[in-house]
N, C-alpha and C positions, 0 to 999 in steps of 0.2 A: 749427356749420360753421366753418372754416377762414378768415380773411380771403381775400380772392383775389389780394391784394397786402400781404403780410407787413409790420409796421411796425419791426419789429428790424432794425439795422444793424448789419454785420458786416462791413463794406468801409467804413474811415474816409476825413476829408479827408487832405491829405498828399498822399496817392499821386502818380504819375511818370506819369501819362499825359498824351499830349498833351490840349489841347480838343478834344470832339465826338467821343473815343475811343469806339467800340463794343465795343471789346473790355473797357473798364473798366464800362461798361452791363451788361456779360454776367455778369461776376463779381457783379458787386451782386445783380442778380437772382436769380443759381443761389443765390449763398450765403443769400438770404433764406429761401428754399427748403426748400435744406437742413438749413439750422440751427445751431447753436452745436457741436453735438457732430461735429466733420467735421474729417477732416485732407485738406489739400489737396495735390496730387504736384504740381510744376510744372517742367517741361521748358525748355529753354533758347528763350526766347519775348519777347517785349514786358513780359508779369509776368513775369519776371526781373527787370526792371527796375521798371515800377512799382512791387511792392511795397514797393521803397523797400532803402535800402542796409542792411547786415547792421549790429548786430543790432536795427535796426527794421523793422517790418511796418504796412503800412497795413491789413494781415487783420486779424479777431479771432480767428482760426481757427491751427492747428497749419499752417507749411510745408513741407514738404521739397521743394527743389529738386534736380534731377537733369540727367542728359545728355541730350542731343537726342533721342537714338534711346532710349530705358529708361524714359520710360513707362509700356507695359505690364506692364514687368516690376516695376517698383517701384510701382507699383497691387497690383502681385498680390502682392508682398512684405509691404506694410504690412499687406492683408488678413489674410494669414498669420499674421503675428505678432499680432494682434488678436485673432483668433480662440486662439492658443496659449495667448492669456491671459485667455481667456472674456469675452471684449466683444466681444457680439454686436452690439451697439447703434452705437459709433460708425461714424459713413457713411466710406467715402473713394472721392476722386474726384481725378480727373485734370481740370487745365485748362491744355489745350494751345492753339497756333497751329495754321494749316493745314500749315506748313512740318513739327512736331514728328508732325504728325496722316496728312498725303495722304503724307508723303516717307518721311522720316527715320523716322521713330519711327513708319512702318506695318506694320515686322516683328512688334514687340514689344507693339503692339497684336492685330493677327492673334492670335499665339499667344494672351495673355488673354482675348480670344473665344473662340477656338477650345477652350481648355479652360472656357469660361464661368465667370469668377472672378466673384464675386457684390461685381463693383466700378461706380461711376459715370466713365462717361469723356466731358467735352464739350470739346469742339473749338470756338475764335471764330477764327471764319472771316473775314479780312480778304485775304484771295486772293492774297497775295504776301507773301514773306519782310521785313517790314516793317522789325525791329529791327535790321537789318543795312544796309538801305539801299533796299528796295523791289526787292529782288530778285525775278521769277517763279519761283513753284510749281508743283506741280498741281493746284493749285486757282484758276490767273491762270484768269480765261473769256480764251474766243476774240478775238481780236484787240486785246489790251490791252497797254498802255505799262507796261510798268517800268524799269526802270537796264538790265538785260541784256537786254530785247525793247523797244527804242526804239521811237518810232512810223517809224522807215524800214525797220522790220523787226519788227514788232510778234509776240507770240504767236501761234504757229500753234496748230491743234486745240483741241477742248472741254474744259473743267475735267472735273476727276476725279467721280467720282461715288462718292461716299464710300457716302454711305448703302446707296447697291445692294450694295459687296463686302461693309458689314458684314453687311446684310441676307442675302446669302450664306453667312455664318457660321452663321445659324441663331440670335441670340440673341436673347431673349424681346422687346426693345424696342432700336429704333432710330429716331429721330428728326429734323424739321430743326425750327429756331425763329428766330426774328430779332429781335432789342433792339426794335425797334417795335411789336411785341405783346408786353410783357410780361406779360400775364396768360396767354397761351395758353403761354410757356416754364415762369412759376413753376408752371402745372399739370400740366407732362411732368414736371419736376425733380419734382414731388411723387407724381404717377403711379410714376417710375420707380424710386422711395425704395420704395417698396411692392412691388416685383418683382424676386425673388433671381435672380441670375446677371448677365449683363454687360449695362450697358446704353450707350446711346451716343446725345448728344445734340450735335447736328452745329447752331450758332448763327451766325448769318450778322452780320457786324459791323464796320461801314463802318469806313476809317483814311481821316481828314481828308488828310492828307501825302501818302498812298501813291496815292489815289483822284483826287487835286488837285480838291479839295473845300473849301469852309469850314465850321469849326464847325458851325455852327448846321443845315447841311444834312444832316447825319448821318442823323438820325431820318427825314426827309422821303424821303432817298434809298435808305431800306433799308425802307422803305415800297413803295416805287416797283417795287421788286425781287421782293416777294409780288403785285403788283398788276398785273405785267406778266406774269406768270408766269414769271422769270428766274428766280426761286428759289420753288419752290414749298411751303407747309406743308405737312407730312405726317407721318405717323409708321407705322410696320410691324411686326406683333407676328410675331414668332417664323419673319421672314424669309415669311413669305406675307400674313398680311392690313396690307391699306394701309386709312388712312384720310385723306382730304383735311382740314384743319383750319380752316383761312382760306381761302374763298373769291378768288380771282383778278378783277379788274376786267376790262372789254376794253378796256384799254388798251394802244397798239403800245409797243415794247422802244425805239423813240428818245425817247419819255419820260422812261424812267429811264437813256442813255447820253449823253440830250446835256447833262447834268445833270455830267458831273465829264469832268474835263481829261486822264484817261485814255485815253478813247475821243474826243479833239477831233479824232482823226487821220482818222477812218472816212470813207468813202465813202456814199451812197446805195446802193451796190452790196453794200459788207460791212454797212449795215444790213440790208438785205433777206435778207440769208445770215444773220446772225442772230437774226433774225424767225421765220426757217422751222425753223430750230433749236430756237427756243426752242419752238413752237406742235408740232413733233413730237415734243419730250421730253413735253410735256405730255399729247398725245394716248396716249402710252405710257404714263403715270402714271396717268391715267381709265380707261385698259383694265384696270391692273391693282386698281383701286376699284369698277370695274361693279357687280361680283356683292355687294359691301359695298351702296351704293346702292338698288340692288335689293333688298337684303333689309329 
């Protein structure tokens, strides 16, 4: 049997992240995952930057960086030529931001599903255009501070829900995970190494900066976020069966928002609206796990 947590490192020190980066957590872990033989695509992001200026890499792994939006086109590229040249074997994956993921570079994903390239695509989700300056996405939640939705004008509307349009797509595996469980991510990344066609794992991944957070809260507060039911574990095979993965606590959503300097703006009144939010996406997630449960 497989360790459940890899001991080969493939994400050295060096790297350019800030402290308490979740996005630098996510890469460590996928790549333990995945393993030595992996070329990674990376879109104009946060690793951009971390991995450190050309021509060093704090990867052990093959890079190619690419444009914001091309992506899934250069996923489906390098597969290509991989295959042209009979290696079967090495993996490649995409590790984008939610900016290169929910925005920009959701064309070029789309199409890659849509023709199901038998590529890895995960997304660290840090919910706002961070390396740029904390700009909102679609992926900011509801009511949240960034540079362009101040708190005297905070974001309006719910974050995007990624996983449902890919699960839309129809492809064999789509998932969420969160740096705080790494054992339940390193086991979708190795799940979904095992399953031809496109997969898509959606990692949720506090930024200390972005979040106005310190350090050390990272882990605690992307905890908080499974525990609330703000972000739920799940994953969905072939766009209809769901499985719940981590259990949820009963604990209320001002737990994990009065935790970071994002949401210091909120009201009792926009807690409550997003209580109710969160507790009816959930009830929609159980509807569609019932008949899983039951069986």
């Amino acid at each position: 049997m497989r360790d459940a947590y890899p001991r080969e490192e493939l994400m050295m020190s060096g790297h350019l992240a800030c402290q308490g980066c979740g996005g630098a957590s996510a890469m460590r872990h996928v790549l333990k995952a995945m393993g030595p033989d992996t070329i990674v695509v990376q879109p104009a992001c946060c690793w951009t930057i971390i991995s450190g200026q050309f021509p060093y890499s704090a990867l052990k792994v093959p890079i190619l960086h690419t444009a914001f939006e091309t992506s899934g086109a250069a996923l489906a590229g390098v597969r290509a030529a991989l295959d042209m040249k009979g290696d079967t074997t090495t993996q490649v994956m995409a590790f984008a931001g939610d900016g290169g993921t929910f925005d920009i570079g959701l064309q070029s994903l789309s199409g890659a599903a849509e023709r199901n390239e038998d590529v890895m695509y995960f997304c660290y989700d840090n919910e706002a255009y961070m390396n740029t300056g904390v700009q909102r996405s679609g992926a900011t939640p509801d009511k949240a501070w960034t540079t362009t939705t101040p708190a005297s004008a905070p974001k309006t509307g719910p974050k995007k829900n990624m996983i449902q349009i890919l699960a839309g797509h129809k492809i064999p595996y789509a998932a969420t995970a969160n740096v705080a469980f790494p054992e339940d991510l390193i086991a979708k990344v190795r799940k979904a190494r095992d399953i031809r066609g496109t997969k898509f794992i959606h990692i949720l991944s506090p930024c200390p900066p972005g979040w106005k957070i310190s350090s050390e809260q990272s882990i605690e507060i992307a905890r908080l976020a499974t525990y609330t039911k703000v972000f739920p574990i799940y994953e969905v095979f072939r766009g209809e069966e769901y499985h719940i993965n981590i259990e949820p606590r009963d604990l209320p959503v001002f737990e994990y928002l009065k935790l970071q300097g994002r949401f210091r703006h909120l009201s009792q009144e926009d807690v409550d609206e997003i209580q109710k939010r969160v507790d009816y996406e959930w009830r929609i997630l159980l509807a569609k796990t019932m008949q899983e449960r039951f069986d």
